[in-house]
C-alpha positions in Angstrom: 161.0 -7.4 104.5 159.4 -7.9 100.9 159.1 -4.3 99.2 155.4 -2.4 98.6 155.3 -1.6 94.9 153.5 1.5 93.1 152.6 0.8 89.7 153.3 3.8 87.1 151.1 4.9 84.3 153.5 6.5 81.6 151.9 8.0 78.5 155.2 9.8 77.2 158.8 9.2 77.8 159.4 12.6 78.3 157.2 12.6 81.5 158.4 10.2 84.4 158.0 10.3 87.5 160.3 12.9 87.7 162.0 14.0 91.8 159.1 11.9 93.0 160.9 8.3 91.9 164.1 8.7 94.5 161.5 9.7 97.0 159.6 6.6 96.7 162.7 4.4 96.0 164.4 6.0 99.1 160.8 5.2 101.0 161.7 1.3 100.1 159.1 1.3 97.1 159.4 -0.9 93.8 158.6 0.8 90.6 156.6 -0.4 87.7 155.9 1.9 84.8 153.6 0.5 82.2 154.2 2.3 79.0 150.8 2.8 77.2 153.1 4.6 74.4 154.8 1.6 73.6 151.8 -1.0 73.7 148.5 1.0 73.8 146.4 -2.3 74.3 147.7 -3.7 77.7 145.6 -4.1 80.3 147.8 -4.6 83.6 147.1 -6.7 87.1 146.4 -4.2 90.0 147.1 -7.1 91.8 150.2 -7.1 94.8 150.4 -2.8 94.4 150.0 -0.6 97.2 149.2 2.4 94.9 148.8 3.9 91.3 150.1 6.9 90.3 148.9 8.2 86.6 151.1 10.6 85.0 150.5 13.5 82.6 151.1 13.7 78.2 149.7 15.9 75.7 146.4 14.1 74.4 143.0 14.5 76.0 140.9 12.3 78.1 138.6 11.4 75.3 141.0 11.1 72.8 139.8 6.9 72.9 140.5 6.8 68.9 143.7 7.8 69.0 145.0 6.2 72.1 142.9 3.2 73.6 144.4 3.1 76.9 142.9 5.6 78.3 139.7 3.8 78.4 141.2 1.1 80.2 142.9 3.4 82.6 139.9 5.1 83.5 138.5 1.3 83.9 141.5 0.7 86.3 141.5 3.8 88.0 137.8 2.6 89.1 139.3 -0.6 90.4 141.9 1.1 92.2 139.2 3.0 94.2 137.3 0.1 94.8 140.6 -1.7 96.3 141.2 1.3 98.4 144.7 1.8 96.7 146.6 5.3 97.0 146.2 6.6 93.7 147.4 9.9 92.5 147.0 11.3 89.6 149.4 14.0 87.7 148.1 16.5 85.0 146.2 14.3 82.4 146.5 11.6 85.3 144.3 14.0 87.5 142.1 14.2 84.7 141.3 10.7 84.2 140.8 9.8 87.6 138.1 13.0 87.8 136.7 10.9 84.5 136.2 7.8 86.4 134.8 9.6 89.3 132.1 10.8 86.6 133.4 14.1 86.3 133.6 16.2 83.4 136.9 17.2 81.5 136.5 20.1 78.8 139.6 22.9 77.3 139.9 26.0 79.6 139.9 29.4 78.3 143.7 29.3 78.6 146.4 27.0 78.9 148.6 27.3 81.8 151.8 26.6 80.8 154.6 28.0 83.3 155.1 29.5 86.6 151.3 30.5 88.3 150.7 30.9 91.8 148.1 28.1 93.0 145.8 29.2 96.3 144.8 26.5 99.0 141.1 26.4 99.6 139.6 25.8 103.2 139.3 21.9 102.9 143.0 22.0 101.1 144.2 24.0 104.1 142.9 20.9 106.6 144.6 18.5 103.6 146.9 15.8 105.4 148.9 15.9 101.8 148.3 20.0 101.2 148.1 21.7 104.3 152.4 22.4 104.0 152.1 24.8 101.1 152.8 28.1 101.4 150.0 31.1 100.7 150.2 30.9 97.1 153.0 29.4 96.1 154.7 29.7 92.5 154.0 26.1 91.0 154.6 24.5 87.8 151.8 23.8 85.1 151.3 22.3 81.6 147.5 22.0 80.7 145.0 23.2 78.5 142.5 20.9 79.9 140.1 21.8 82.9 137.7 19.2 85.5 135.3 19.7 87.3 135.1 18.7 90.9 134.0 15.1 90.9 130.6 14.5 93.3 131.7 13.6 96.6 135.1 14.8 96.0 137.0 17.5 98.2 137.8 20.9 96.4 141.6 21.5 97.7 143.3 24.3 95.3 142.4 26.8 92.5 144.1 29.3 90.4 143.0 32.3 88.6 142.7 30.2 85.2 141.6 27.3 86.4 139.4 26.9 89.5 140.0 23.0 90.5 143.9 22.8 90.9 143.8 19.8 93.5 140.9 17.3 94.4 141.2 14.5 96.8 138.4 11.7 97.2 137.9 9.7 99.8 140.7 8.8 102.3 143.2 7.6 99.2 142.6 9.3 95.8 144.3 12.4 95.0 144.2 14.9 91.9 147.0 17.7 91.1 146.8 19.4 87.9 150.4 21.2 88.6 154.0 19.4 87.8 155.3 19.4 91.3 157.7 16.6 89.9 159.9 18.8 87.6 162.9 19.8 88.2 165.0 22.0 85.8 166.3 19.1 83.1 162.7 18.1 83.2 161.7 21.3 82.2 163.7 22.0 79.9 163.0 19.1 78.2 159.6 19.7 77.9 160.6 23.0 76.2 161.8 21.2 73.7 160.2 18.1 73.0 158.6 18.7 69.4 155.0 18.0 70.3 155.2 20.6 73.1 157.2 23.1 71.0 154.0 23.0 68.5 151.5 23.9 71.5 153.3 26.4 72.3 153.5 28.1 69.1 149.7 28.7 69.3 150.1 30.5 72.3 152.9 33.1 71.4 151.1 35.9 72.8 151.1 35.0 76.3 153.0 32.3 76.8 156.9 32.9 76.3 159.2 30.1 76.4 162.4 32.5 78.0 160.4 34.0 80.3 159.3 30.2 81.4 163.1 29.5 81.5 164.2 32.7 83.1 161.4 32.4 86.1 162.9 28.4 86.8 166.0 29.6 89.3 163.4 32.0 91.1 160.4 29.9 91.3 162.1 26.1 91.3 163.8 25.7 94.7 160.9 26.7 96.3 158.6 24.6 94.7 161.0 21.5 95.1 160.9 22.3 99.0 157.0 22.2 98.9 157.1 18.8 96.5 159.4 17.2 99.0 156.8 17.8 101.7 153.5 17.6 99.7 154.9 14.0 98.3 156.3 13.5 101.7 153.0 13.7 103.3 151.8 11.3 100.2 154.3 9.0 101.0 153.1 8.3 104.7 149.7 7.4 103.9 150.6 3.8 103.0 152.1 3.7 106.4 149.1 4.9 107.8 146.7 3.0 105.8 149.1 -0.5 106.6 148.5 0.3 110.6 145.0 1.1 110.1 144.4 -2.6 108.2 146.8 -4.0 110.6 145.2 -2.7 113.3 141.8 -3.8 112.5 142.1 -7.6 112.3 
């Protein structure tokens, strides 16, 4: 039986797929990551993928000077819709897909970088993907950006900081501003990593790097209970959406 493949949209090295790339492996997935860091300028086929998933990195959405490819993945994103692909997208990957649902994208009042609880909202508690987590579970975030909820789109999760957390649209597009991928190398890494170590030097006064490491073993087998199920659920759309096609020739 030839293999479905996912094509990956990487931005940074130091954010993969993360605990969500055995899970789609193990589901009989093929992987492709296209890494706009390496070659900024490539424009990829959507052609023989089942789904997109668009990960997170530090730069904006309209940061177009700088880094090219996010025009052309908002342009793909778009096509993606049309085709009726699963697409999710992570952090920045969230963002961009609110961009091409003609959303806006803007800086919150304050990054959320950490452990902060994240509250399901009525539609989110109906969610096929969402409905598993918890009341307010303890989730992972790294953003500074906010979106607003695209027109048409269904408002699934808020925080305190940041009122759209999850956004789905349609039957196959979904939007998660929280790193349910992470898992503690991951993490660490990102502590680290030089371009994260200067964010979070301009927010010393309320974000602290040991208290982010010292909160992991309380808050991070939890959450990697809740992103087995939540990618789980993910997971069984394209077995849903392959009977549905199947079903209606």
């Amino acid at each position: 039986m030839k293999k479905r493949k996912i094509l990956v949209f990487q931005h940074v090295p130091f954010e993969p797929l993360g605990t969500l790339d055995p899970m789609l492996k193990n589901a009989g997935f093929r992987i492709r990551y296209v890494n706009f860091a390496r070659d900024p300028h490539q424009v990829p086929s959507l052609d023989g993928y089942a789904g997109l998933i668009v990960l997170g990195g530090p730069m904006n959405v309209d940061q177009i000077d700088d880094y090219p490819n996010l025009a052309t993945e908002v342009t793909l994103i778009r096509d993606a819709l049309d085709r009726n692909m699963q697409v999710l997208g992570i952090c920045l990957g969230a963002q961009l897909l609110a961009k091409a649902l003609g959303a806006r994208v803007k800086p919150g009042a304050r990054k959320e970088i950490g452990w902060y609880p994240v509250s399901l909202c009525d539609e989110g508690r109906e969610d096929p993907i969402l409905k598993d987590l918890n009341d307010s579970p303890m989730l992972f975030h790294w953003h500074g950006d906010q979106l607003t909820l695209p027109e048409g789109a269904r408002w699934l999760a808020s925080s305190d900081d940041c009122p759209v957390q999850a956004f789905a649209h349609g039957a196959c597009a979904y939007g998660f501003q929280f790193h349910l991928e992470v898992d503690q190398k991951l993490i660490e890494r990102w502590l680290t990593v030089p371009v994260n170590v200067a964010e979070l030097a301009t927010v010393t006064d309320y974000i602290h790097p040991s208290r982010i490491r010292e909160d992991v073993p309380r808050y991070l087998p939890a959450m990697q209970q809740l992103a087995d199920t939540v990618f789980g659920n993910w997971i069984k759309r394209f077995d849903l959406q392959r009977k549905t096609t199947l079903g209606s020739r």
